[in-house]
N, C-alpha and C positions, 0 to 999 in steps of 0.2 A: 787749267788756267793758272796763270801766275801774275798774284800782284805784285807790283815795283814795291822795293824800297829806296827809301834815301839813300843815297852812292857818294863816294866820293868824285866833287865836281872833277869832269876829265880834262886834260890838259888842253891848252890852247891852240887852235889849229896850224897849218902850217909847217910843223916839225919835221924834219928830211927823213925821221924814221919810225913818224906815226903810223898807223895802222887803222886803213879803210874803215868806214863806218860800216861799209857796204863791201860783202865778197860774195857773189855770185859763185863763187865755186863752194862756198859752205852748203847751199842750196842741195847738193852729191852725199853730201855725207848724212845726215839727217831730214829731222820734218822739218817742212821753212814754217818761219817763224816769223810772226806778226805782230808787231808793239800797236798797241790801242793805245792809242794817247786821248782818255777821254772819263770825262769826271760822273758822268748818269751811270749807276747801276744796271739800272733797266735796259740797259742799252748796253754793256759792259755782258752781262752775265748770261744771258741767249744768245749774245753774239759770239763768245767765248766755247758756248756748248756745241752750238752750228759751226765750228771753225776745226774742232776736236773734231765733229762727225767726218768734218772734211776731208781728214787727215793733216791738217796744220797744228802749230802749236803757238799759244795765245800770252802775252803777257802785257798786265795794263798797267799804264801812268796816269796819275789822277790831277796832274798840274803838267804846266809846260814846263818846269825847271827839272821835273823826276823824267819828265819825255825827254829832253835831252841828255838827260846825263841815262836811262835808262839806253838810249840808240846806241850810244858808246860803250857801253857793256856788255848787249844784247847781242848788239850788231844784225839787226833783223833784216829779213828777206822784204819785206813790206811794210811801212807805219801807215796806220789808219787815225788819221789828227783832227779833233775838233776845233773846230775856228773860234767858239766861246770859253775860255777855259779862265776857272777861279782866277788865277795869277798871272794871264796874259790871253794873247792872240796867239790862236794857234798858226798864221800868216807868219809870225814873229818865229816862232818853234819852226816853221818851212826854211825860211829865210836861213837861220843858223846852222839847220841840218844840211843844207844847200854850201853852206862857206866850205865843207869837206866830205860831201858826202854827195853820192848819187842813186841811195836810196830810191827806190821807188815810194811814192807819198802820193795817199791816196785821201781828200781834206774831205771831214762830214761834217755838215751844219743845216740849222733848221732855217737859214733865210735863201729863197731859190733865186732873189734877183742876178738877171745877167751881170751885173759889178762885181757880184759878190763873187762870184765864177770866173770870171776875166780876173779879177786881184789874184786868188789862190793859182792860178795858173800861172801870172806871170810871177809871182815871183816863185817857183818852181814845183808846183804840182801835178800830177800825171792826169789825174783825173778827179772829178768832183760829186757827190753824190750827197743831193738834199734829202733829208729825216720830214717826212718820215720813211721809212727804206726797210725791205724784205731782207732778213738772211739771205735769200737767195739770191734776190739779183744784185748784194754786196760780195759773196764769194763767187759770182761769174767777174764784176769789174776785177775781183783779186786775181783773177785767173789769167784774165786777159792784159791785166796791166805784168804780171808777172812773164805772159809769155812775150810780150813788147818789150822787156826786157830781157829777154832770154836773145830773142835775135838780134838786139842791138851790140849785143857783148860779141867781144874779137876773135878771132877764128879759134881760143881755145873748145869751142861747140864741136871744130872738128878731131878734136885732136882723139889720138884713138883710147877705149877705156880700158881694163885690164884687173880683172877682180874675181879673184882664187886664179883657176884656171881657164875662165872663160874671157874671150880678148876680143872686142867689140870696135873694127876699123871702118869711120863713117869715111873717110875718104876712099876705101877700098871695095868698101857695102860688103864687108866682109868679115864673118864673126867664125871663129877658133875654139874650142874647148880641148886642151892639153896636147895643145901645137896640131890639133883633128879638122879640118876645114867644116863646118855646122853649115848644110842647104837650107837658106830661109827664103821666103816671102818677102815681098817688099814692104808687106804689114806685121808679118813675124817682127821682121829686123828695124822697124819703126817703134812696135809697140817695147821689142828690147833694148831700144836705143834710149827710150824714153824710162825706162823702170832701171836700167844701171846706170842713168845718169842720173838717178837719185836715189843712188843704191842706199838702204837700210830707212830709207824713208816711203813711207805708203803715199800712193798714189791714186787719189779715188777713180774710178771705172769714168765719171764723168770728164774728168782732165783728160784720160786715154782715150775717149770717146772724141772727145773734143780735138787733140793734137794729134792723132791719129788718121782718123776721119775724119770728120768736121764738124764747125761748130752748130751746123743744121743738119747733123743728123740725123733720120725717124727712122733707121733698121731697127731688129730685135740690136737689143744690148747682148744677148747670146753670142752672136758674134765675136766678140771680146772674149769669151769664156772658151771658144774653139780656137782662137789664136795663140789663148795662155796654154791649152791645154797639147795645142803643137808643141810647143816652145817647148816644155817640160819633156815632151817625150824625146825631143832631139837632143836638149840637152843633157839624157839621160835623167831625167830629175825623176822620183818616188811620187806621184801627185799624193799618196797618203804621209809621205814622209819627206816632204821637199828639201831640198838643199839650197839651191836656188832660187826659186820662185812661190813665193809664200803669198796665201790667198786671208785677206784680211777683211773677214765676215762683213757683210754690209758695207766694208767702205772700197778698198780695192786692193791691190796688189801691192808688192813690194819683193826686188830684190836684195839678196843677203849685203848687207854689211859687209867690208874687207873681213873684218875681225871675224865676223862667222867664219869665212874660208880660209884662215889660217889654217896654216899645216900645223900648226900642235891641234886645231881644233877640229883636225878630220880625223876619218876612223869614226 
């Protein structure tokens, strides 16, 4: 976990060559990343640890003025915003992050009234979840609000992926390893579609479970461990020495990084 500091406040919105609050393609390159905009420890510090377990990566603001100037630094995958916060409304931190940004914002507060739900919505929250609240059923809202945003972004979802030598075409359903045509499954090539489009970021077995399958899945989870373990052997991968497909104890999988499969970094 990472606590915010004090930043220098970010520029004014509007500018012709500001730069997104929000890039769903950073999402690819790393762990997504979630800004807590929220001042209880108690609440801050298991939620931080549950988020790690997740495979996400956690950083917190302790006011609305470090929430916003943290979102423009951060540029997170997700903000989880307290509606009571020492120095403001977090409605007020919505509202701002909203003037240039389309963040996903997901608002926690201890009052459940319907008002209170209808305000953080309209003025632009994804979803609402009243405290007191389980890790668990806050990292499914994250999951699901992340993946409602996943299909509302523009056809770059189709576009084909291309990482070492392995070349991943969802319009063609067709995947390559050094120009070699690779025979997948429609679940091979789903659960691969899903681990290089977040290549060098882990991806816990419940996300795969979930976007794979479905989200009422009850098969063995096994499953998942004979699809990776196809993948690997088509791919020609080492399961004791992967190159591609790295198995990340207790949480889930993860494909290599560009940078892993650079050519100075093979051999």
């Amino acid at each position: 976990m990472r606590t915010g500091r004090r930043t220098a406040p970010r520029s004014p919105s509007g500018g012709s060559g500001q730069s997104p609050l929000y890039d769903p393609r950073c999402m690819a390159h790393g762990r997504r990343t979630i800004l807590m905009v929220e001042d209880e420890p108690s609440i801050t510090t298991p939620l931080s640890e549950a988020l790690e377990r997740e495979g996400f990566e956690s950083t917190v603001a302790r006011t609305a003025e470090e929430g916003i100037s943290l979102a423009g630094d951060v540029r997170p995958d997700l903000v989880l915003l307290d509606v009571m916060l020492p120095d403001g409304s977090g409605y007020d931190v919505c509202r701002e992050l909203r003037r240039d940004s389309d963040v996903p914002i997901i608002m926690l507060t201890a009052r459940g009234e319907e008002t209170d739900r209808v305000v953080g919505l309209e003025v632009g929250a994804d979803d609402y979840v009243v405290k007191p609240f389980s890790a668990r059923e806050l990292v499914a809202r994250i999951r699901a609000v992340l993946r409602r945003s996943r299909t509302a972004e523009p056809a770059a979802a189709d576009e084909a992926i291309e990482i070492g030598d392995v070349r991943l075409d969802p319009t063609r359903h067709e995947v390559t390893r050094a120009g070699d045509l690779v025979d997948l499954t429609r679940k091979e090539f789903d659960v691969l579609r899903l681990l290089m489009h977040n290549a060098g970021a882990v991806v816990s077995r419940e996300q795969l479970i979930e976007d794979v399958w479905d989200v009422n899945w009850f098969g063995p989870t096994k499953t998942l461990d004979v699809h990776v373990s196809a993948l690997r052997k088509k791919l020609g991968d080492d399961p004791a020495a992967p190159r591609y497909l790295h198995t990340v104890r207790g949480v889930g999988f993860r494909f290599a990084a560009p940078t892993e499969l650079s050519p100075d970094r093979s051999g």
